[in-house]
PyMOL Python script that loads the backbone (N, CA, C, O; Angstrom):
from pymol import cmd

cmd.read_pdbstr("""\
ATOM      1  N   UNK A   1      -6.200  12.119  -5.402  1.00  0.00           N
ATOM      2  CA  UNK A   1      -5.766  11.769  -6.734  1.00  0.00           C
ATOM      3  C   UNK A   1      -6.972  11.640  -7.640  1.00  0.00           C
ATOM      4  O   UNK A   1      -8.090  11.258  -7.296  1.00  0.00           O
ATOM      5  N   UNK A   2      -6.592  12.005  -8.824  1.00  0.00           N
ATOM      6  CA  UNK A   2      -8.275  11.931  -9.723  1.00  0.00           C
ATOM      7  C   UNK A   2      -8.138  10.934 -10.385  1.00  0.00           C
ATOM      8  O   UNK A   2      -7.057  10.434 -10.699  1.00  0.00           O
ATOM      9  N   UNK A   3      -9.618  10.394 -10.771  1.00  0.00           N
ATOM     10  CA  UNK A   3      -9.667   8.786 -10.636  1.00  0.00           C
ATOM     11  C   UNK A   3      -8.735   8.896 -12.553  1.00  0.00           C
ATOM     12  O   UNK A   3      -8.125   7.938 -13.025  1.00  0.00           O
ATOM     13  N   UNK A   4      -8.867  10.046 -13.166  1.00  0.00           N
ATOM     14  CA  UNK A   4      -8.510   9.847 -14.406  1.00  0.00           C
ATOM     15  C   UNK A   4      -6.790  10.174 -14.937  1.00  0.00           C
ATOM     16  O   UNK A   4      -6.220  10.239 -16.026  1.00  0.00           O
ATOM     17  N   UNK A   5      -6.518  10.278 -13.953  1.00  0.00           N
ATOM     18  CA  UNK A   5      -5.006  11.139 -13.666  1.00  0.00           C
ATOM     19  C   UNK A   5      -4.078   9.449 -13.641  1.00  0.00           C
ATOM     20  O   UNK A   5      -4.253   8.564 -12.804  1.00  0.00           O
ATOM     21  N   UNK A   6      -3.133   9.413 -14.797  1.00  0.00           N
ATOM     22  CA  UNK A   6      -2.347   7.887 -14.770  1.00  0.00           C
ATOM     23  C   UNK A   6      -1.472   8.459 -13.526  1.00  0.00           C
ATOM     24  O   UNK A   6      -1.047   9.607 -13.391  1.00  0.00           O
ATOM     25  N   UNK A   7      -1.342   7.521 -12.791  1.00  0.00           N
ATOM     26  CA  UNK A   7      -0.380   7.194 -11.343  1.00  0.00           C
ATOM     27  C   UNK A   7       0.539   5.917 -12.206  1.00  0.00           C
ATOM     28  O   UNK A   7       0.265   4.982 -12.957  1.00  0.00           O
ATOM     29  N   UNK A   8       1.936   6.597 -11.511  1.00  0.00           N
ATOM     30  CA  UNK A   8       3.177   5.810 -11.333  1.00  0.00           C
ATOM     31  C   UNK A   8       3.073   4.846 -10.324  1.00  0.00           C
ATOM     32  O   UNK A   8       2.121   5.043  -9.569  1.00  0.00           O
ATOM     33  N   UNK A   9       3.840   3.750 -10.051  1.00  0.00           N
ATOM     34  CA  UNK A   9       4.309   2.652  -9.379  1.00  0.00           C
ATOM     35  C   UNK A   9       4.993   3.308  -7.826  1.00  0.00           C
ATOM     36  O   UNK A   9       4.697   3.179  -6.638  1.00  0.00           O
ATOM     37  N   UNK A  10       5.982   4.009  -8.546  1.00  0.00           N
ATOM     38  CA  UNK A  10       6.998   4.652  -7.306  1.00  0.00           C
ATOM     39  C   UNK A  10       5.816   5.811  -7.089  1.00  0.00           C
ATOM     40  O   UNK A  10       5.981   6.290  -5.967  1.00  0.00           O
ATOM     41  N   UNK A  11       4.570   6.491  -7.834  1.00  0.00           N
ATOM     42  CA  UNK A  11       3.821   7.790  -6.862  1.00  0.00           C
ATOM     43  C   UNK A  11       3.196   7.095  -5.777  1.00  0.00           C
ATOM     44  O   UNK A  11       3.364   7.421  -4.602  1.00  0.00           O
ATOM     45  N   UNK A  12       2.056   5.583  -6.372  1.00  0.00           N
ATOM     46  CA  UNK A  12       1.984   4.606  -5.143  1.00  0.00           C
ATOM     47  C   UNK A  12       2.807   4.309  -4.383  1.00  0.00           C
ATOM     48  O   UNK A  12       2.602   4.556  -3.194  1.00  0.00           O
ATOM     49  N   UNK A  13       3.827   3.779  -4.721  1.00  0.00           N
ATOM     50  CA  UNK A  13       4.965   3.306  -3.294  1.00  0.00           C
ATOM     51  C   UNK A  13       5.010   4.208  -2.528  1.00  0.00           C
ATOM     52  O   UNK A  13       4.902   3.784  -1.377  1.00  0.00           O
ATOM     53  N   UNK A  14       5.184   5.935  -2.617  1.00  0.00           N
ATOM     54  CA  UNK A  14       5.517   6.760  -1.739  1.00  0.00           C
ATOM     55  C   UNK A  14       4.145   7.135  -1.183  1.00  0.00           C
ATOM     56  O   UNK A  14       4.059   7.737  -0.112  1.00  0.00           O
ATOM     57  N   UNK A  15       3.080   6.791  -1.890  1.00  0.00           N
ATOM     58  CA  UNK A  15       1.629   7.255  -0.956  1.00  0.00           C
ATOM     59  C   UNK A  15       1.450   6.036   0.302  1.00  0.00           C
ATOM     60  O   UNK A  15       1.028   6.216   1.444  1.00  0.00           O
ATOM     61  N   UNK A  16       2.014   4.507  -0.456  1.00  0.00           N
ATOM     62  CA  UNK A  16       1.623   4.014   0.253  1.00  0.00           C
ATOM     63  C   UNK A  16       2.434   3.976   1.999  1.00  0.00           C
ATOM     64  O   UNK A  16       1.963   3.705   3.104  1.00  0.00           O
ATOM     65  N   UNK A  17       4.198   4.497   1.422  1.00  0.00           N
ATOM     66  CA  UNK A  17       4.334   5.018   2.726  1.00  0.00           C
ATOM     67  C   UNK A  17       4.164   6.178   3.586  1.00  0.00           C
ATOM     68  O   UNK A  17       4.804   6.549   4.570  1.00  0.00           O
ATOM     69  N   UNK A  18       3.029   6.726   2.915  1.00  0.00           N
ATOM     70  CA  UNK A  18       3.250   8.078   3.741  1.00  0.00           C
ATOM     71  C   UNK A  18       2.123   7.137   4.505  1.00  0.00           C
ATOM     72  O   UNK A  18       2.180   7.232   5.731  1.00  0.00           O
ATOM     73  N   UNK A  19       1.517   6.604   4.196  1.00  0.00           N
ATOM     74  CA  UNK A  19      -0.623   6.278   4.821  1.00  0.00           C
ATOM     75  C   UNK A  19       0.537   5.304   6.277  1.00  0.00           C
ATOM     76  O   UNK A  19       0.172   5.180   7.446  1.00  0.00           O
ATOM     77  N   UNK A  20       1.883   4.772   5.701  1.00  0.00           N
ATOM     78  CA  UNK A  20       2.260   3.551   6.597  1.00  0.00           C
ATOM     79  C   UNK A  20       2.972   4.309   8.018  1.00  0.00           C
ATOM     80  O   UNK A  20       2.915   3.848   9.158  1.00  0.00           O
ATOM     81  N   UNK A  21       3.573   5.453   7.645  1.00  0.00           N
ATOM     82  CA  UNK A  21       3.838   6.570   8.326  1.00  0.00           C
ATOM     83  C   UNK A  21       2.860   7.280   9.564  1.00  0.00           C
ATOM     84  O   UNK A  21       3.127   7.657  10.705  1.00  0.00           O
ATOM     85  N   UNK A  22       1.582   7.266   8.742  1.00  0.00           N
ATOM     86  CA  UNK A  22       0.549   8.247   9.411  1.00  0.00           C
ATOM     87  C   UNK A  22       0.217   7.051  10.477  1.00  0.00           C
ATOM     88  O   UNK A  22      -0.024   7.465  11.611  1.00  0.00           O
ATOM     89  N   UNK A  23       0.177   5.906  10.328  1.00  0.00           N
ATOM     90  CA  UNK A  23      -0.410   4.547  10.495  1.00  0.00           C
ATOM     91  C   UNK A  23       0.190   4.005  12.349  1.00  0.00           C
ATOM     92  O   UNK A  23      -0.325   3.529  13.361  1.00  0.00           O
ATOM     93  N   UNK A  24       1.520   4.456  11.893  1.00  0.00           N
ATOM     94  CA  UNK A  24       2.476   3.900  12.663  1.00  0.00           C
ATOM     95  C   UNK A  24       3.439   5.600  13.916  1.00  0.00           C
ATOM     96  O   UNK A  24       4.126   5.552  14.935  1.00  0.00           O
ATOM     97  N   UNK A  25       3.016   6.592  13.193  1.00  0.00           N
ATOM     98  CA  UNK A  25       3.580   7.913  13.523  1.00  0.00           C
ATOM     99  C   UNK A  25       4.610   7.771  13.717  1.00  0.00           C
ATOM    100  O   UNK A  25       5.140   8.124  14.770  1.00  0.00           O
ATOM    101  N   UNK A  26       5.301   7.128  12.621  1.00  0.00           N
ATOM    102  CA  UNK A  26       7.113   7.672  11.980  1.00  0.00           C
ATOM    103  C   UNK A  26       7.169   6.766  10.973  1.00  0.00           C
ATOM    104  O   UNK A  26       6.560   5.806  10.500  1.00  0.00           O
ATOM    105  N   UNK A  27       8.475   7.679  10.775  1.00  0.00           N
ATOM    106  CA  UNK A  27       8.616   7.235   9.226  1.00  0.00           C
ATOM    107  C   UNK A  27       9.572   6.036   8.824  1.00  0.00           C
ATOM    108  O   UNK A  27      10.127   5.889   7.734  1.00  0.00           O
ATOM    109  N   UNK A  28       9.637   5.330   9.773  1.00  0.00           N
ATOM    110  CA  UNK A  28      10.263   4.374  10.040  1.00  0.00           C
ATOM    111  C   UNK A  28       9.842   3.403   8.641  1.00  0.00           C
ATOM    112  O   UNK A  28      10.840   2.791   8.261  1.00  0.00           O
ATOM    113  N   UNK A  29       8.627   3.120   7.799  1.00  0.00           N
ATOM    114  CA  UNK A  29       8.298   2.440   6.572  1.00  0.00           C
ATOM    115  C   UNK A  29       8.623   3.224   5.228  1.00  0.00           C
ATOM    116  O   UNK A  29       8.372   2.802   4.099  1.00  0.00           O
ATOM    117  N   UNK A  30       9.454   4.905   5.659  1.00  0.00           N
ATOM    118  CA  UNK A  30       9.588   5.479   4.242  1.00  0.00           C
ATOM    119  C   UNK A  30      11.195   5.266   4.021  1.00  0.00           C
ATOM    120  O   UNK A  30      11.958   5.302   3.056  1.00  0.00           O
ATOM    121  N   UNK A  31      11.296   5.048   5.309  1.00  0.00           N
ATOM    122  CA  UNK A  31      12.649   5.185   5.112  1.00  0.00           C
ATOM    123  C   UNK A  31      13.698   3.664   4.976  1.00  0.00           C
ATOM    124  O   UNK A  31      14.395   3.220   4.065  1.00  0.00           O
ATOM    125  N   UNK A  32      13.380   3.192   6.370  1.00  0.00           N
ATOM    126  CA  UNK A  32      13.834   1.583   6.490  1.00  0.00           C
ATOM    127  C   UNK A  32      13.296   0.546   6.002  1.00  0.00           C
ATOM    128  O   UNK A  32      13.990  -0.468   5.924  1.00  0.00           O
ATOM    129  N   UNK A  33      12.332   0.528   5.682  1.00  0.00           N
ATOM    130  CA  UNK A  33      11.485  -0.764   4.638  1.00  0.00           C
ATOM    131  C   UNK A  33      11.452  -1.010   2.706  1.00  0.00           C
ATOM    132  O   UNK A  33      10.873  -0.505   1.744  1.00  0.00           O
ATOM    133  N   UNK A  34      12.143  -1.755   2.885  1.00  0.00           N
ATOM    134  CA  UNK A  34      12.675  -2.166   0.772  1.00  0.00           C
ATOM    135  C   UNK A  34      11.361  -2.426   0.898  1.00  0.00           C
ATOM    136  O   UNK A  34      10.691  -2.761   1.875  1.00  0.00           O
ATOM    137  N   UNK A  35      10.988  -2.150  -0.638  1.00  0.00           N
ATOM    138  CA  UNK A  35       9.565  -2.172  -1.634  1.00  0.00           C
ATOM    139  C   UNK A  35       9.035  -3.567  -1.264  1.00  0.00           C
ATOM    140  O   UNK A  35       7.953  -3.930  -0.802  1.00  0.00           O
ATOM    141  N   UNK A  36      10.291  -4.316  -1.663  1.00  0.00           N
ATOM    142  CA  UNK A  36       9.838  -5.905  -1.927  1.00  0.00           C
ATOM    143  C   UNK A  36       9.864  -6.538  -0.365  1.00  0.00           C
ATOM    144  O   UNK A  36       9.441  -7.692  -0.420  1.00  0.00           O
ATOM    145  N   UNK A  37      10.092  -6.295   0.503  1.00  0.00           N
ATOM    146  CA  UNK A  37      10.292  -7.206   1.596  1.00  0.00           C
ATOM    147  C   UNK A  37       8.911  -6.987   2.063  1.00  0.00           C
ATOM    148  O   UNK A  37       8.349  -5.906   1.886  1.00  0.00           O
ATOM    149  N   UNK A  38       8.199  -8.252   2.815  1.00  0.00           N
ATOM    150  CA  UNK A  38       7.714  -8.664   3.282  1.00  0.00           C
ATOM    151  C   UNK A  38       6.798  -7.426   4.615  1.00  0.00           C
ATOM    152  O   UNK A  38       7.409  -6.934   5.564  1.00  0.00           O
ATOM    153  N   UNK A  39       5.649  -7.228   4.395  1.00  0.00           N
ATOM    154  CA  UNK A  39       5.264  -6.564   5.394  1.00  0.00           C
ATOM    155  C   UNK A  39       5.135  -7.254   7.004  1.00  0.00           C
ATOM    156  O   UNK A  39       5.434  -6.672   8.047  1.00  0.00           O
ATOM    157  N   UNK A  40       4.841  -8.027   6.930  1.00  0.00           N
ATOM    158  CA  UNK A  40       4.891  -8.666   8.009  1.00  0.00           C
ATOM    159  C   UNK A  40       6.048  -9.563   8.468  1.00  0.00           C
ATOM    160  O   UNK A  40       5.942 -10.541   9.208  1.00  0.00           O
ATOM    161  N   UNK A  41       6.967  -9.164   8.014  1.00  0.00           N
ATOM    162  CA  UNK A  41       8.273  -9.912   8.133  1.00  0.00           C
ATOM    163  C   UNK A  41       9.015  -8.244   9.005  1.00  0.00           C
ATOM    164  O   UNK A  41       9.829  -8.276   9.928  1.00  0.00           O
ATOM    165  N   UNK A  42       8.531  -7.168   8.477  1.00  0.00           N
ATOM    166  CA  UNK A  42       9.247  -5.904   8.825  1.00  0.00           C
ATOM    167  C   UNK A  42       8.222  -5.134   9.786  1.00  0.00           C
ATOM    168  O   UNK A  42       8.080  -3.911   9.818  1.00  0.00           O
ATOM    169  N   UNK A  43       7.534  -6.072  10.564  1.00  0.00           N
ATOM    170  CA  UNK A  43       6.433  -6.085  11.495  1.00  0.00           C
ATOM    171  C   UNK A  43       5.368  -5.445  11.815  1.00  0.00           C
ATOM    172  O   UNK A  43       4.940  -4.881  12.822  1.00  0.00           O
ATOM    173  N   UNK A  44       4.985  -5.660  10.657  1.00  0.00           N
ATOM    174  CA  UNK A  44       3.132  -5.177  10.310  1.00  0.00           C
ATOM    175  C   UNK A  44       2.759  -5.617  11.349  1.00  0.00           C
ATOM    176  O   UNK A  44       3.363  -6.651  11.632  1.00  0.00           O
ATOM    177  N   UNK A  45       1.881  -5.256  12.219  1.00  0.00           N
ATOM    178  CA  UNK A  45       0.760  -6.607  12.682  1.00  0.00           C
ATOM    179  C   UNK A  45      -0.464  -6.661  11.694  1.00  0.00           C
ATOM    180  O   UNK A  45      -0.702  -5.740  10.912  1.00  0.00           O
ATOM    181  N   UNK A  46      -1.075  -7.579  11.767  1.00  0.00           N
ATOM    182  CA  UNK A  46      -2.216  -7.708  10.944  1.00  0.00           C
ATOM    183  C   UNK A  46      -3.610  -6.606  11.656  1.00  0.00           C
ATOM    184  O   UNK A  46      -4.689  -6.366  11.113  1.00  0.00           O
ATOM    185  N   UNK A  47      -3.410  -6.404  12.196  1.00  0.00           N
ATOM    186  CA  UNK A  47      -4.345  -4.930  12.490  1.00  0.00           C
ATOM    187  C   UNK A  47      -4.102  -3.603  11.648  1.00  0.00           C
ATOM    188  O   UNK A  47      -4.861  -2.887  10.995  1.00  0.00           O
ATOM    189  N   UNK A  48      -2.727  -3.562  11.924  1.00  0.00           N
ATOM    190  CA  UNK A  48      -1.829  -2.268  10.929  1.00  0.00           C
ATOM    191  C   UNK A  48      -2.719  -2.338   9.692  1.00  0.00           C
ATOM    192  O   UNK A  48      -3.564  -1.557   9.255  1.00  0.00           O
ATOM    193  N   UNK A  49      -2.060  -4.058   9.066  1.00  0.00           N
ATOM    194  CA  UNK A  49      -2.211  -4.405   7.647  1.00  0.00           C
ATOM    195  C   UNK A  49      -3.931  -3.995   7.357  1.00  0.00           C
ATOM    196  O   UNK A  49      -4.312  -3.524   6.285  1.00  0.00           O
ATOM    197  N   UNK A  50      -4.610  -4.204   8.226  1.00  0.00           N
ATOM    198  CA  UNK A  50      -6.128  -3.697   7.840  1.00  0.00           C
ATOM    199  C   UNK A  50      -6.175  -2.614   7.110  1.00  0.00           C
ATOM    200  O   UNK A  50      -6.343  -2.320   5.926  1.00  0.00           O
ATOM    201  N   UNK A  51      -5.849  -1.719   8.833  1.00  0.00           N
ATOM    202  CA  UNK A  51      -6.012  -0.282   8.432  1.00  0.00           C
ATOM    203  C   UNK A  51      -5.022   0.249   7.142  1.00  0.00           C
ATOM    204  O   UNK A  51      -5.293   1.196   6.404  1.00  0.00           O
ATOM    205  N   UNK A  52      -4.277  -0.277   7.097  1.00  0.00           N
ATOM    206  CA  UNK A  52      -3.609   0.292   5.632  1.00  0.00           C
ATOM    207  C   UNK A  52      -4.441   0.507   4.298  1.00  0.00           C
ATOM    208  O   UNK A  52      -4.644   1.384   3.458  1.00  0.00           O
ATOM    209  N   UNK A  53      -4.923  -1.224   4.683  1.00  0.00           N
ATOM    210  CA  UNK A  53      -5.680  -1.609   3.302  1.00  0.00           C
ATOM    211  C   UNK A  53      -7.163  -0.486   3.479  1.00  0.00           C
ATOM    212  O   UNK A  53      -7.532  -0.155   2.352  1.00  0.00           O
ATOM    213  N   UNK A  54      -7.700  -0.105   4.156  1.00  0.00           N
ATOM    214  CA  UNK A  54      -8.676   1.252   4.404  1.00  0.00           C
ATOM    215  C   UNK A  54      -8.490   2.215   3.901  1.00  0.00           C
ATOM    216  O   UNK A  54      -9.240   2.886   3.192  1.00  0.00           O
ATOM    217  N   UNK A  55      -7.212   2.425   4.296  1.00  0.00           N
ATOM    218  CA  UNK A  55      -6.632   3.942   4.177  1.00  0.00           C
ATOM    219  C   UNK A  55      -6.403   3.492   2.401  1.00  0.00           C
ATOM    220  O   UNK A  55      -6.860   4.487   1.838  1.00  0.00           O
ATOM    221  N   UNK A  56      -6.055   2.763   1.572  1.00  0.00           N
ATOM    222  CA  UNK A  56      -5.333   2.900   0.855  1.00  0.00           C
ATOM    223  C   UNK A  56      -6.725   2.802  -0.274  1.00  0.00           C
ATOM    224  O   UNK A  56      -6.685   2.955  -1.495  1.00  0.00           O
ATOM    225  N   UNK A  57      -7.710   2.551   0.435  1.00  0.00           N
ATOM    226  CA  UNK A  57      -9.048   2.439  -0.649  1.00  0.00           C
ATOM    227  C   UNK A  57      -9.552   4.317  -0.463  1.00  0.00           C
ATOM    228  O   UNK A  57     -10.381   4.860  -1.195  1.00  0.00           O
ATOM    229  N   UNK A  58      -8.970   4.858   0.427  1.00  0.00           N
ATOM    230  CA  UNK A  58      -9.675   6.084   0.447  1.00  0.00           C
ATOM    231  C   UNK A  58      -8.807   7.022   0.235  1.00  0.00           C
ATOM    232  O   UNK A  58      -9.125   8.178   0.516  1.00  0.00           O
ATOM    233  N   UNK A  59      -7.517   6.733  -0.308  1.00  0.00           N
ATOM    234  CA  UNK A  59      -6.591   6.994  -0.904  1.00  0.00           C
ATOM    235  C   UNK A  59      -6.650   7.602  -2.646  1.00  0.00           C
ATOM    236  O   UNK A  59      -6.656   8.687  -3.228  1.00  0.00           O
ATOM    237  N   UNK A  60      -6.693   5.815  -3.058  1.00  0.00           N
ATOM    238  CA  UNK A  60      -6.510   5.822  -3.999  1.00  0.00           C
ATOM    239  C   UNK A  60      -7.917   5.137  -4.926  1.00  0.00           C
ATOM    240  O   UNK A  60      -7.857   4.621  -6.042  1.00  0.00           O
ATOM    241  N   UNK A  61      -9.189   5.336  -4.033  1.00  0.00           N
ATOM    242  CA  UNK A  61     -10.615   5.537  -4.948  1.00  0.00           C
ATOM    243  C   UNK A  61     -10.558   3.965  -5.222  1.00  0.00           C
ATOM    244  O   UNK A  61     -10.357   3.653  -6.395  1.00  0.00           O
ATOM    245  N   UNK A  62     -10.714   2.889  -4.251  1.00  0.00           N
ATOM    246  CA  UNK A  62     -11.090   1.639  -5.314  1.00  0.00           C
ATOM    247  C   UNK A  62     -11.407   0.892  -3.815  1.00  0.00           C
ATOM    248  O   UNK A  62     -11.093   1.238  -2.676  1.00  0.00           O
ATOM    249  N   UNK A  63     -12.118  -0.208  -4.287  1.00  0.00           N
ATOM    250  CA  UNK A  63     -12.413  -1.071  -2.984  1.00  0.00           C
ATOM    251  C   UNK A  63     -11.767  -2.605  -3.284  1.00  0.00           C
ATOM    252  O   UNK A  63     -11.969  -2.990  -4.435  1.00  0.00           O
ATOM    253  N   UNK A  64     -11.266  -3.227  -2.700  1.00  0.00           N
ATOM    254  CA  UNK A  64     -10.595  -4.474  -2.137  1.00  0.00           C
ATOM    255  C   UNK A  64     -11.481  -5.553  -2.590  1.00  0.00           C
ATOM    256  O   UNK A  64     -12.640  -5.638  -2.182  1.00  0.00           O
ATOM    257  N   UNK A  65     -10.844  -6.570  -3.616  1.00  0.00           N
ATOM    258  CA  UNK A  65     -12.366  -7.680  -3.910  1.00  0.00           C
ATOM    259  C   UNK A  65     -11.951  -8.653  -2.471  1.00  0.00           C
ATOM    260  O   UNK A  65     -10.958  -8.643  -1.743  1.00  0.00           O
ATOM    261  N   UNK A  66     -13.108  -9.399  -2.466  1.00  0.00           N
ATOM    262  CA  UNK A  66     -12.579 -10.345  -1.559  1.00  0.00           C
ATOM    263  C   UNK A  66     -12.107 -11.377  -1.595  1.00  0.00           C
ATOM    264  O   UNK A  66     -12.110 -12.230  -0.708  1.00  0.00           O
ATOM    265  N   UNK A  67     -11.600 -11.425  -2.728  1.00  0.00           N
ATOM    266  CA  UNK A  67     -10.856 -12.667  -3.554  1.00  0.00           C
ATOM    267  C   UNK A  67      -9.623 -12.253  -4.035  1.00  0.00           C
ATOM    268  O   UNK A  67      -9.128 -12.798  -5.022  1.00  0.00           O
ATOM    269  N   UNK A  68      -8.754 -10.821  -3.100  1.00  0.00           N
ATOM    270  CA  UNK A  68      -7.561 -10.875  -3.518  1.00  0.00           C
ATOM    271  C   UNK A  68      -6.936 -12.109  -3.365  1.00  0.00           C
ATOM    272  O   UNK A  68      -7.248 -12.935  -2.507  1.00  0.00           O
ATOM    273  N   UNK A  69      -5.780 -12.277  -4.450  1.00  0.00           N
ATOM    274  CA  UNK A  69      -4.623 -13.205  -3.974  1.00  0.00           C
ATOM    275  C   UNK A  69      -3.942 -12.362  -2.849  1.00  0.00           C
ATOM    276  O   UNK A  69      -3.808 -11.140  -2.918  1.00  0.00           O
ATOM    277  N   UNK A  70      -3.493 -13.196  -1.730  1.00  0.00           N
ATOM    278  CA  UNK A  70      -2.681 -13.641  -0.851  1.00  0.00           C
ATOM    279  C   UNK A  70      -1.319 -12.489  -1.075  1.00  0.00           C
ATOM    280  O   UNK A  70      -0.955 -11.729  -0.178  1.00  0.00           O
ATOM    281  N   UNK A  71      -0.786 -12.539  -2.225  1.00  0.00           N
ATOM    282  CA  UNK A  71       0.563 -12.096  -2.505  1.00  0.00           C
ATOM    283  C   UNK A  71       0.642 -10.592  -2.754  1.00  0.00           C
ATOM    284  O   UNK A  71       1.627  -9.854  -2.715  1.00  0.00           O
ATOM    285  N   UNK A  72      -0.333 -10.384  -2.957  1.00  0.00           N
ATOM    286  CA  UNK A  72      -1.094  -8.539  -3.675  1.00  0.00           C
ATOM    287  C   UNK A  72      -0.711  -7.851  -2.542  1.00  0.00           C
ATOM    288  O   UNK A  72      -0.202  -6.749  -2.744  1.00  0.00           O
ATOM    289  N   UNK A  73      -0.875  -8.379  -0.922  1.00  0.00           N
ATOM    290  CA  UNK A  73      -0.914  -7.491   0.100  1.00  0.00           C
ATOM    291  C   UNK A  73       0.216  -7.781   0.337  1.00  0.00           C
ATOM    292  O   UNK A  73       0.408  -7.137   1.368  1.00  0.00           O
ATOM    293  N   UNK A  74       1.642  -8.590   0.001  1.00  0.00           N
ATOM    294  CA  UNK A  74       2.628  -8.598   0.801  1.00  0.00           C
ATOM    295  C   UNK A  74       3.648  -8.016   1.345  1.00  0.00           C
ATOM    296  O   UNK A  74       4.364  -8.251   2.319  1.00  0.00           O
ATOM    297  N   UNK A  75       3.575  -7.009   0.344  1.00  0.00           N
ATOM    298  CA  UNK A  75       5.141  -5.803   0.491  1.00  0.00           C
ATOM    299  C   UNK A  75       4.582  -4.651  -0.514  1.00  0.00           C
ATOM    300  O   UNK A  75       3.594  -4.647  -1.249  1.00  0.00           O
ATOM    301  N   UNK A  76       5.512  -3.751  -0.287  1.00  0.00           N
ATOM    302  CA  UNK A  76       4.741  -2.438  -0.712  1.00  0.00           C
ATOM    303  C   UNK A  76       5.123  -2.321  -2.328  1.00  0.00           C
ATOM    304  O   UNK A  76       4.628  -1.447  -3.041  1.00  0.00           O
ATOM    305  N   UNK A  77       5.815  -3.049  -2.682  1.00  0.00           N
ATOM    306  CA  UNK A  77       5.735  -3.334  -4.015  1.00  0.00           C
ATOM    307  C   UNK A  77       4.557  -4.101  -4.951  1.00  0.00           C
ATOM    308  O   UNK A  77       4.254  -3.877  -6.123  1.00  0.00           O
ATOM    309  N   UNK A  78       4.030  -5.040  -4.048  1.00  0.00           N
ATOM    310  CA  UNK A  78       3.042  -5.726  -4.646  1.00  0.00           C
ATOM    311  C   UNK A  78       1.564  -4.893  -4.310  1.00  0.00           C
ATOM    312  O   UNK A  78       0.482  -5.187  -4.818  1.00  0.00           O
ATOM    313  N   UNK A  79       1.747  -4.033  -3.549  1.00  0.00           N
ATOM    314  CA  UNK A  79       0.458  -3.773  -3.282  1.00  0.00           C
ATOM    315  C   UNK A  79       0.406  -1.877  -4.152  1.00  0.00           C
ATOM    316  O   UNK A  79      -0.458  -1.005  -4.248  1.00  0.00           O
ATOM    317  N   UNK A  80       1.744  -2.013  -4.571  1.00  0.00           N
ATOM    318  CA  UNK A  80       1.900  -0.752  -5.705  1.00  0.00           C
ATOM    319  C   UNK A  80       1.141  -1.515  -6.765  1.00  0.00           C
ATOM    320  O   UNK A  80       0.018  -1.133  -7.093  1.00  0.00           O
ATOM    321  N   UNK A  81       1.751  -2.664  -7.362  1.00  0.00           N
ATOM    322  CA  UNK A  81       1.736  -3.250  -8.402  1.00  0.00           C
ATOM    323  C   UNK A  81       0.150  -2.914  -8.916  1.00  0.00           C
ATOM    324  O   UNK A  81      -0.396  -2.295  -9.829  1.00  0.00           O
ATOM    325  N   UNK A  82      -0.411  -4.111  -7.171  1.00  0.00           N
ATOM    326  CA  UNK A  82      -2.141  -4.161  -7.574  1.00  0.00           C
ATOM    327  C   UNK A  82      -3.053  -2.550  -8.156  1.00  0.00           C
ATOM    328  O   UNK A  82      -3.854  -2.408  -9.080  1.00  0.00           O
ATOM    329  N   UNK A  83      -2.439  -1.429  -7.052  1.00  0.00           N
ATOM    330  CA  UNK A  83      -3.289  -0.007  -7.505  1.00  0.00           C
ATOM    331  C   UNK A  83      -3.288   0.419  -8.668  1.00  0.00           C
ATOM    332  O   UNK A  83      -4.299   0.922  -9.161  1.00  0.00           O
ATOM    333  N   UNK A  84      -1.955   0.273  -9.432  1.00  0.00           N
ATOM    334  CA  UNK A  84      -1.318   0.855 -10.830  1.00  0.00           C
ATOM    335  C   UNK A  84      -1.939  -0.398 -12.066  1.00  0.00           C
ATOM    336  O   UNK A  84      -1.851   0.022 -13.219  1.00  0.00           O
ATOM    337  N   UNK A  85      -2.526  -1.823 -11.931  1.00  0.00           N
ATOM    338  CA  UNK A  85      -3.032  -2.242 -12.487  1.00  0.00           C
ATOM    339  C   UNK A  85      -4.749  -1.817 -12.454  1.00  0.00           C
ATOM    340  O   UNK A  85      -5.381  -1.650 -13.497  1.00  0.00           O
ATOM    341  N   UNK A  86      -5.371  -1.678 -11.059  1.00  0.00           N
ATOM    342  CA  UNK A  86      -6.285  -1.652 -11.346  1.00  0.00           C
ATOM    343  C   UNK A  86      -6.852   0.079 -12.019  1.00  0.00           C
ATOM    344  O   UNK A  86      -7.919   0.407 -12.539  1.00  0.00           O
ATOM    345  N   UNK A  87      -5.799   0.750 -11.760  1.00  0.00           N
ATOM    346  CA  UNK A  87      -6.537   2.334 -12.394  1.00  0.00           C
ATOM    347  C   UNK A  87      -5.562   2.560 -13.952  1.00  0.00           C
ATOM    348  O   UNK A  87      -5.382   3.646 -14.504  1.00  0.00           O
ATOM    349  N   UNK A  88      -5.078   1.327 -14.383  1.00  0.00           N
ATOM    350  CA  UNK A  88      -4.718   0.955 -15.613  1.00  0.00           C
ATOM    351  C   UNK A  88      -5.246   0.766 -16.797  1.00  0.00           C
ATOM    352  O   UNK A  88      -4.540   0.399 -17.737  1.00  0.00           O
TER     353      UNK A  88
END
""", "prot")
cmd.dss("prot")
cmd.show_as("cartoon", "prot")
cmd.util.cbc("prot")
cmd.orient("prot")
C-alpha cells in the first residue's frame, strides 16, 4: 500500500484478516470473527496477537508506539480504527 494512497476502515479490516488468515492458515478470522468482538475472546493467543501486530507494521508502513492504549489492539475494528487514524 503507498504510504500516500487514503485507505478505508473496511480496506484495513479485510487486510487485517487476510495477515489473521496467513497467521493462523484458514480463514476461519475472515469469515467467523465480527469486527468488534474481542480478539482474544475468539482465541488469539497472545503470541498470534504479536505476530499480527508485525505483520501489520509491514503491512501497512508504521511502527507500534509503546504506549499504545490497551483497547487499540482489541478486535479488528479497533485496530482498523488505530491504522486509518494514523495514515490520516
Amino acid at each position: 500500500m503507498s504510504d500516500t494512497a487514503a485507505i478505508t476502515t473496511d480496506e484495513v479490516k479485510q487486510r487485517i484478516r487476510e495477515l489473521l488468515a496467513d497467521l493462523f492458515g484458514s480463514d476461519r478470522f475472515v469469515s467467523d470473527v465480527p469486527d468488534t468482538v474481542s480478539l482474544r475472546e475468539a482465541g488469539l493467543p497472545s503470541t498470534a496477537l504479536v505476530s499480527l501486530l508485525v505483520a501489520m507494521e509491514d503491512a501497512f508502513g508504521f511502527e507500534w508506539d509503546d504506549d499504545v492504549e490497551p483497547e487499540v489492539l482489541r478486535s479488528i475494528e479497533s485496530l482498523a480504527g488505530h491504522v486509518v487514524a494514523l495514515r490520516g
